[in-house]
C-alpha positions in Angstrom: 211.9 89.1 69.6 214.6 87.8 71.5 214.3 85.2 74.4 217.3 85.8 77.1 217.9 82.5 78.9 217.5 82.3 82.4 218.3 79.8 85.2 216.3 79.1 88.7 219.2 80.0 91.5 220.0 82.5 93.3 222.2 85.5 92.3 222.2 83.9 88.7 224.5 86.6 86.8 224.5 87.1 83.1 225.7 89.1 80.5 223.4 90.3 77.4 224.1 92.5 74.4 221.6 95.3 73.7 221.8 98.3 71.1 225.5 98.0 71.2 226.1 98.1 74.8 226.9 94.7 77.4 224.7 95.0 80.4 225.1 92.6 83.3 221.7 91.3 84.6 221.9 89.9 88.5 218.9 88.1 89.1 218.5 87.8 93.1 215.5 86.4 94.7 214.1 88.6 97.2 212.6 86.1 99.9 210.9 88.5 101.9 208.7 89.9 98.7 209.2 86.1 97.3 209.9 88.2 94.1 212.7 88.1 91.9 214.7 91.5 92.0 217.4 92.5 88.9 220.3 94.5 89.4 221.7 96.0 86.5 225.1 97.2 85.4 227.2 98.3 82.4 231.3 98.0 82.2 231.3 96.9 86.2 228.9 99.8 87.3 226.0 99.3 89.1 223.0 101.8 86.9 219.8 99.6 89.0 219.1 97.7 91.6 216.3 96.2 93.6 214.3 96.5 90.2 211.2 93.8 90.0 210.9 91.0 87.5 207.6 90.4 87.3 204.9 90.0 84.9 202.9 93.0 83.3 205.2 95.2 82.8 208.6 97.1 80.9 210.9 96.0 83.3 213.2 99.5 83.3 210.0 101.4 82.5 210.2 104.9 84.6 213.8 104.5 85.1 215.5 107.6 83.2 219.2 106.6 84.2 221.4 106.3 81.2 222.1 103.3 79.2 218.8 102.1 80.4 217.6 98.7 78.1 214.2 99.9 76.7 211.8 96.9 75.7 212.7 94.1 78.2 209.7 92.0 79.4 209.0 88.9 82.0 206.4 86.7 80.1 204.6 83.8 81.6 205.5 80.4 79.6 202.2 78.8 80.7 200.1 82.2 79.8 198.8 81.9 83.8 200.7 85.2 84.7 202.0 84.0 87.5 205.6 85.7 88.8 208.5 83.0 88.7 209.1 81.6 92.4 212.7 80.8 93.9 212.7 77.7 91.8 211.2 78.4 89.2 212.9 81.5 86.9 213.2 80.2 83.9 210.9 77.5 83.8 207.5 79.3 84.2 208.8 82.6 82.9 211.3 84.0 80.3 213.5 87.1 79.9 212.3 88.7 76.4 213.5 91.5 73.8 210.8 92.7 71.7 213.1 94.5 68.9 212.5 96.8 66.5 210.4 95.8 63.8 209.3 92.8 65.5 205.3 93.8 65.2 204.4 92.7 68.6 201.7 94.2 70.8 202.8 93.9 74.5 200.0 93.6 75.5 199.1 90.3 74.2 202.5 88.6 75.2 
């Protein structure tokens, strides 16, 4: 498992390497969902946008667009499942991998 660092501002923008491919992750805070929304591009092109980061679930899960990131998961830090506010991306919640052969059941994360 993998932990991807993240930071609590607005249109925080990141680069992350997965399965051989760089994907650039923009993290935007949606204020009228007060949800945090990802945008997701490889070499300059945007694949996603508007995707949720929240709590329970694959985060590119349903999306069939190619190079989709399988396996990418918001986890609470605190275990309270609670979705990370404006300020708080980061601090109350983390950007996770679960890779191959890493014997974790989402479900429990």
């Amino acid at each position: 498992m993998r932990t991807i660092e993240l930071t609590p501002e607005q249109n925080s923008v990141f680069d992350v390497d997965i399965d051989s491919v760089r994907y650039t992750l923009d993290f935007r805070f949606n204020s009228r969902s007060t949800i945090w929304v990802i945008q997701l591009s490889v070499a300059g092109t945007v694949i996603l946008s508007g995707v949720p980061a929240v709590i329970g679930s694959e985060l590119f899960q349903g999306h069939a667009v190619e190079p989709v990131p399988r396996n990418l998961f918001m986890i609470s830090v605190n275990g309270d499942g609670e979705d990370a506010d404006f300020l708080t991306l980061g601090q109350t919640t983390r950007l996770i991998l679960i890779e191959e052969g890493d014997n974790i059941d989402v479900f429990t994360i």
